[in-house]
C-alpha positions as CSV (number, residue, x, y, z in Angstrom):
1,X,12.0,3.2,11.0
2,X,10.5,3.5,7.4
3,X,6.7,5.3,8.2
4,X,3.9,4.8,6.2
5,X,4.5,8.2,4.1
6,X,7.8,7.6,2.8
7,X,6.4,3.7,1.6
8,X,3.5,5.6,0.3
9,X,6.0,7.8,-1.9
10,X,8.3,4.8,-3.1
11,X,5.0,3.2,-4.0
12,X,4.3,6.4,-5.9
13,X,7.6,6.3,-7.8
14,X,7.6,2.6,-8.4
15,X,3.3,3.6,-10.1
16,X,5.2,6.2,-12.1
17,X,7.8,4.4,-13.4
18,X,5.2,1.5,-14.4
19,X,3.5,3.8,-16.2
20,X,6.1,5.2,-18.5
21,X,7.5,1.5,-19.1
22,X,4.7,-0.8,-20.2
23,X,6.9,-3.8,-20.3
24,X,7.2,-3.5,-16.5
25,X,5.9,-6.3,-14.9
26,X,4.2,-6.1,-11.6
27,X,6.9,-8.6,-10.3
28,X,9.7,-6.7,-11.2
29,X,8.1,-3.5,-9.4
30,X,7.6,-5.0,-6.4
31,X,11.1,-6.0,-5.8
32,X,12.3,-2.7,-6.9
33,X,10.1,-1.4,-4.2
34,X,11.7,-4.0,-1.8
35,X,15.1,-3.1,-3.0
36,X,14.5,0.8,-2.7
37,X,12.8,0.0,1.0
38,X,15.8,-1.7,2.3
39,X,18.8,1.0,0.6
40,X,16.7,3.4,2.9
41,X,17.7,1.6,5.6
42,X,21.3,1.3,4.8
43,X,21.8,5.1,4.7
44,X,20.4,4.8,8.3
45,X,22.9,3.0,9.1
46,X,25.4,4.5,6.5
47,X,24.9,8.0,7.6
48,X,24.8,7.1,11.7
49,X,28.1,5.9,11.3
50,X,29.2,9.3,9.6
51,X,29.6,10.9,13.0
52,X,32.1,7.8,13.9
53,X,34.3,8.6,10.6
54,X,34.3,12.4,11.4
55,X,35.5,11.9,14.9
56,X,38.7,9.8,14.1
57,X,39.8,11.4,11.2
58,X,39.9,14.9,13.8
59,X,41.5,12.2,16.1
60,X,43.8,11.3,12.8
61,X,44.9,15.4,12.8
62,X,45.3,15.7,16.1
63,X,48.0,12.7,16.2
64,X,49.2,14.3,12.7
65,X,50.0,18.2,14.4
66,X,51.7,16.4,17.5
67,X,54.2,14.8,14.9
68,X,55.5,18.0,13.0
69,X,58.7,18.8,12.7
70,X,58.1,22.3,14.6
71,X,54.5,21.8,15.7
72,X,52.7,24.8,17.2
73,X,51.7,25.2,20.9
74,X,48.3,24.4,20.1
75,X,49.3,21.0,17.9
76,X,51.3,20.1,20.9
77,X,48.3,20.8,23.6
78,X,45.2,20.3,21.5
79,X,41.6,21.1,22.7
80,X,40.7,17.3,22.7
81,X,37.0,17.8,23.9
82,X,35.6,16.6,20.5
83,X,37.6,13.5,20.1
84,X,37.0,12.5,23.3
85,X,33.4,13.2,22.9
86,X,31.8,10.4,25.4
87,X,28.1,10.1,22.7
88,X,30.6,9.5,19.9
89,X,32.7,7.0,21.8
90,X,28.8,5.0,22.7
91,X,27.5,5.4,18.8
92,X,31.3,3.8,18.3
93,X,30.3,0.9,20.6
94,X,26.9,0.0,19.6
95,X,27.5,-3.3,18.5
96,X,24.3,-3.6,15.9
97,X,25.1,-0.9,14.0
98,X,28.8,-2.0,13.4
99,X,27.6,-5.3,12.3
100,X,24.9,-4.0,10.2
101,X,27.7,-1.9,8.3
102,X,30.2,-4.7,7.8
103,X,27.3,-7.0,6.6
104,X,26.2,-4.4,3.9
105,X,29.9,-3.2,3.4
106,X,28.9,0.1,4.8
107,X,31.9,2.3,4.8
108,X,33.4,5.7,4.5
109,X,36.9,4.7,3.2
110,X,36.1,5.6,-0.4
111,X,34.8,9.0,0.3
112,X,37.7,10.7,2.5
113,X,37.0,14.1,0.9
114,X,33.4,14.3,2.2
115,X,34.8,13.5,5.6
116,X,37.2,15.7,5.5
117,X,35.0,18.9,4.3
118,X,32.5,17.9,7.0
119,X,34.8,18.2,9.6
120,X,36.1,21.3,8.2
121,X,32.9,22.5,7.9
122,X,32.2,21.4,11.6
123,X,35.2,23.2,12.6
124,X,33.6,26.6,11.2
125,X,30.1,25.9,12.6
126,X,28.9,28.2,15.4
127,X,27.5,25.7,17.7
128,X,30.9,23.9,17.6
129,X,33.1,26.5,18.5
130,X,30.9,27.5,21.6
131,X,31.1,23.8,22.6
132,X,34.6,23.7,22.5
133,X,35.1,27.1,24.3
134,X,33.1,25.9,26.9
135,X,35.7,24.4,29.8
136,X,33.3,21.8,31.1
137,X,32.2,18.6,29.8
138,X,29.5,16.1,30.2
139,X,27.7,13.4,28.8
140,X,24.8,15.6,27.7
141,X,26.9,18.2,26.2
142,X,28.4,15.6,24.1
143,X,24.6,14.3,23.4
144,X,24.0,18.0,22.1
145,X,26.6,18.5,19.8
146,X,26.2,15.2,17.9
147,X,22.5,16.2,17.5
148,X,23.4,20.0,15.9
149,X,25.3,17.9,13.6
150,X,23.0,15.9,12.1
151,X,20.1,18.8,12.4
152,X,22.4,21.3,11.1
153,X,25.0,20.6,8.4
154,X,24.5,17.3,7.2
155,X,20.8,17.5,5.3
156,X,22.0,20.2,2.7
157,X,25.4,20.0,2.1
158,X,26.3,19.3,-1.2
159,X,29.9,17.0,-1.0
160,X,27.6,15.0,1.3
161,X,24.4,15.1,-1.0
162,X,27.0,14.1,-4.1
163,X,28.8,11.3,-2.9
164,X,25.3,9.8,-2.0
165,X,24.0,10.1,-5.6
166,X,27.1,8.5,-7.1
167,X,26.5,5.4,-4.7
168,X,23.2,4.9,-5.1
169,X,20.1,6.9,-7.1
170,X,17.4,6.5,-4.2
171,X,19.6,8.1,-1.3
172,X,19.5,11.2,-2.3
173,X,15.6,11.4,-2.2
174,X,15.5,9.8,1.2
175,X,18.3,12.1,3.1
176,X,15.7,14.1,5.2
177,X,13.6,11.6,6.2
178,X,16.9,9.3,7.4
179,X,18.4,12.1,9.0
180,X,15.6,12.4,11.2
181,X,14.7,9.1,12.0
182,X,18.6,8.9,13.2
183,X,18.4,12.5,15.6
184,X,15.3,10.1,17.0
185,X,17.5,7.3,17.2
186,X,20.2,9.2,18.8
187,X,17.7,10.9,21.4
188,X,17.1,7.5,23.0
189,X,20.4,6.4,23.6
190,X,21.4,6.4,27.3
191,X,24.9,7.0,29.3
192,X,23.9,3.5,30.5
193,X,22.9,1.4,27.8
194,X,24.4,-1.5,26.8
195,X,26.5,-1.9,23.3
196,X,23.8,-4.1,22.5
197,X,21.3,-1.9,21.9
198,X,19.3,-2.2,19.0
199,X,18.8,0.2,16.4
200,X,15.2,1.3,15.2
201,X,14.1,-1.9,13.3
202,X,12.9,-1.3,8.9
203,X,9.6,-1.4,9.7
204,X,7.4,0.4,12.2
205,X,4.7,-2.0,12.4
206,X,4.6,-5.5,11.3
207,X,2.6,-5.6,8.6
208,X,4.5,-1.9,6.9
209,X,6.4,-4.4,4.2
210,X,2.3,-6.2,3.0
211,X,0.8,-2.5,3.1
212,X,3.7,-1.1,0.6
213,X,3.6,-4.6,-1.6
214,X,-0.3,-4.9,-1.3
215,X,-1.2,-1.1,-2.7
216,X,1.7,-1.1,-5.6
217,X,0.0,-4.3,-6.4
218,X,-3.2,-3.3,-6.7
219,X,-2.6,0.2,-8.2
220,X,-0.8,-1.7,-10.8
221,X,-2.9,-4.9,-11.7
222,X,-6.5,-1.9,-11.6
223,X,-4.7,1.4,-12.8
224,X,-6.6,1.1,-16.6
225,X,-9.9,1.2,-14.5
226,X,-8.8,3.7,-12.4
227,X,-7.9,6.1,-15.0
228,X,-11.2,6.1,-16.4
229,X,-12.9,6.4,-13.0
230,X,-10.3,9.4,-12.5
231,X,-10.5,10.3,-16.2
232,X,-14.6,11.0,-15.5
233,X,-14.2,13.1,-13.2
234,X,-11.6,15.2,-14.9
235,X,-14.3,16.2,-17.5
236,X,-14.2,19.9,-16.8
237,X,-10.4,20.3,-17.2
238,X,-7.8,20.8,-20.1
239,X,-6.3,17.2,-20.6
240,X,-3.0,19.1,-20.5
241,X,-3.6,21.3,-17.5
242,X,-3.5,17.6,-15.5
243,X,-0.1,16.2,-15.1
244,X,0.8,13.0,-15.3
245,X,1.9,12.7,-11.7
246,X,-1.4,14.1,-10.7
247,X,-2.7,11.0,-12.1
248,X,-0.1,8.6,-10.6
249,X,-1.0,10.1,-7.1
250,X,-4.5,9.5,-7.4
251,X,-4.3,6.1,-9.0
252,X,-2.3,5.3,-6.0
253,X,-4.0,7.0,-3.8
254,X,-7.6,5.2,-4.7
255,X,-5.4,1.8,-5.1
256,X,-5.2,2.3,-0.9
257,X,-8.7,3.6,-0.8
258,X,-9.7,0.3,-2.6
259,X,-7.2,-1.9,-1.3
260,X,-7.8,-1.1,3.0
261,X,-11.1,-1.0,4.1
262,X,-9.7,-0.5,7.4
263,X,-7.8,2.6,6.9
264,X,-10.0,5.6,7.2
265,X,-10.6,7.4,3.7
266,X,-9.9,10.8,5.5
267,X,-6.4,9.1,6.7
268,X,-5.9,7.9,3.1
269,X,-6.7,11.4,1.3
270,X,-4.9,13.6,3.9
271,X,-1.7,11.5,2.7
272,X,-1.8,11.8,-0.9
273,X,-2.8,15.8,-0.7
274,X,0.4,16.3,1.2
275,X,2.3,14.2,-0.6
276,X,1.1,15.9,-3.6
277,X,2.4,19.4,-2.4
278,X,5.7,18.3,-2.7
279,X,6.0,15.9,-6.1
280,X,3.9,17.3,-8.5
281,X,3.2,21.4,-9.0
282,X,2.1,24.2,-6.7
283,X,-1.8,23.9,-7.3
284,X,-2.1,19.7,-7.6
285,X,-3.0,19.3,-4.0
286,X,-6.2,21.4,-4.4
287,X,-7.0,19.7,-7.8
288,X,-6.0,16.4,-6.2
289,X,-8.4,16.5,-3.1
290,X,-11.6,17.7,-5.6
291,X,-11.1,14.8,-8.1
292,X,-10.4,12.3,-5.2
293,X,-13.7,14.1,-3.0
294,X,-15.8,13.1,-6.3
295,X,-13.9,9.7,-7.1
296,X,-15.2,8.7,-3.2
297,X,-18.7,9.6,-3.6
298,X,-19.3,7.8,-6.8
299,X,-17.6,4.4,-5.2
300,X,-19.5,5.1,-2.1
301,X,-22.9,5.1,-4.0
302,X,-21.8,2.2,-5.9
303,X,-21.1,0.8,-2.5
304,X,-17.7,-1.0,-4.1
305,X,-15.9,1.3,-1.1
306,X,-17.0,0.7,1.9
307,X,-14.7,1.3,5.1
308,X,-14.5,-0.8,8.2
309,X,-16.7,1.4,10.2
310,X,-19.4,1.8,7.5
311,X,-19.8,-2.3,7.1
312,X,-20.9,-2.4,11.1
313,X,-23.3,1.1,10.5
314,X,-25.2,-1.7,7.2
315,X,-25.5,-4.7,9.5
């Protein structure tokens, strides 16, 4: 579930926070790394259940309207398409998730207001109202509409986005990437699957959880050296035009370089440049990729960084 560019930014926070706190030990960021890797996949979890909550509390409503004193023709014969919805009722079922969520005390009780707005908010979406005008019903339908409503209301709003911050300080950051790993989640479940069916595991590949410890490591134990390599290639720039994350990015970034001979240095660059474009300012990216092109060619005529392909090409 996590991919290698969202461990790549936790390592990038974790080589930022080091930085500013040099009484951090390198044991102490690793298991914040671990800690922060594993909340991630909480609010997987946390936030696939979300679409459960919202479903029984319009189910709670419904009862509610029927009970009324007076209640209205339409509280006494509700359109019941949502709460009936058949993808809910398997996300319900799916016997991993729920035991994933009462292991880590996963639940929604304490936040009934950010239910209650999301459903009001569903209520007032577009794509709702034309599935509920629409008379017929399928599995597929059902599918659909749970989709829209991770794709479209949960990533920015703002009950939602608070609640998360107030529970724990990494969620926020990683709300966009969860959300999507879940919509792929979601598109793999089948009519026919069994409530068994597991959820998409932490880690993509095996060895995910020794990549992410392996390159905080290293950026950590080398980043005095890989200042100064950085730092002599900066020569022709204002100290103060180069900002501090700019640093951490390619301290991190020649940490993996350094640290994987196996990983292609194209792979490696393409990830920090893009990462750069959104944590640090508009024209780091550029600046990154030209200190990182000239950081390369020194190692490579010092021949300390050699890739995996190169070695064979010697021999």
């Amino acid at each position: 579930m996590v991919s290698r560019r969202l461990l790549r930014i936790k390592v990038l926070k974790e080589v930022y926070s080091f930085l500013n706190a040099q009484n951090t030990s390198c044991e102490v960021a690793n298991k914040t790394l671990s800690y922060s890797i594993h909340k991630t996949y909480d609010l997987y979890h946390y936030l696939m259940q979300l679409v459960v909550e919202i479903s029984d509390y319009a189910v709670q409503q419904i009862e509610l309207g029927k009970q009324k004193n007076f209640p209205t023709e339409q509280e006494l014969h509700p359109n019941t398409k949502f709460a009936d919805n058949e993808f809910i009722q398997l996300v319900r079922s799916n016997v991993p998730l729920r035991r994933y969520c009462e292991r880590q005390r996963l639940s929604w009780g304490g936040n009934p207001e950010v239910v209650k707005k999301l459903l009001a908010s569903l209520y007032a979406a577009d794509f709702f109202r034309q599935y509920m005008d629409n008379p017929s019903r399928s599995f597929a339908e059902d599918k659909s509409l749970v989709i829209q409503l991770y794709t479209e209301l949960l990533e920015d709003f703002e009950p939602l986005l608070l609640a998360l911050e107030d529970q724990n300080i990494y969620w926020v950051d990683d709300v966009e990437f969860t959300i999507s790993q879940i919509i792929k989640t979601l598109k793999q479940f089948r009519r026919e699957q069994s409530n068994e069916t597991p959820l998409a595991p932490l880690y993509a590949k095996d060895d995910d959880a020794l990549f992410a410890e392996r390159v905080l490591t290293r950026a950590l134990t080398n980043s005095a050296s890989y200042y100064d390599l950085i730092d002599r290639h900066t020569k022709n720039w204002d100290v103060e035009r180069v900002a501090f994350m700019d640093i951490v990015i390619m301290t991190t970034a020649v940490a993996e370089l350094m640290e994987f001979p196996d990983i292609p240095i194209k792979v490696s660059l393409n990830e920090y440049i893009e990462i750069a474009k959104y944590y640090s300012t508009p024209n780091s990216s550029l600046f990154i990729n030209g200190v990182l092109d000239r950081v390369v060619s020194e190692l490579k005529q010092e021949k300390t960084l050699v890739k995996a392909d190169e070695k064979l090409a010697y021999k």
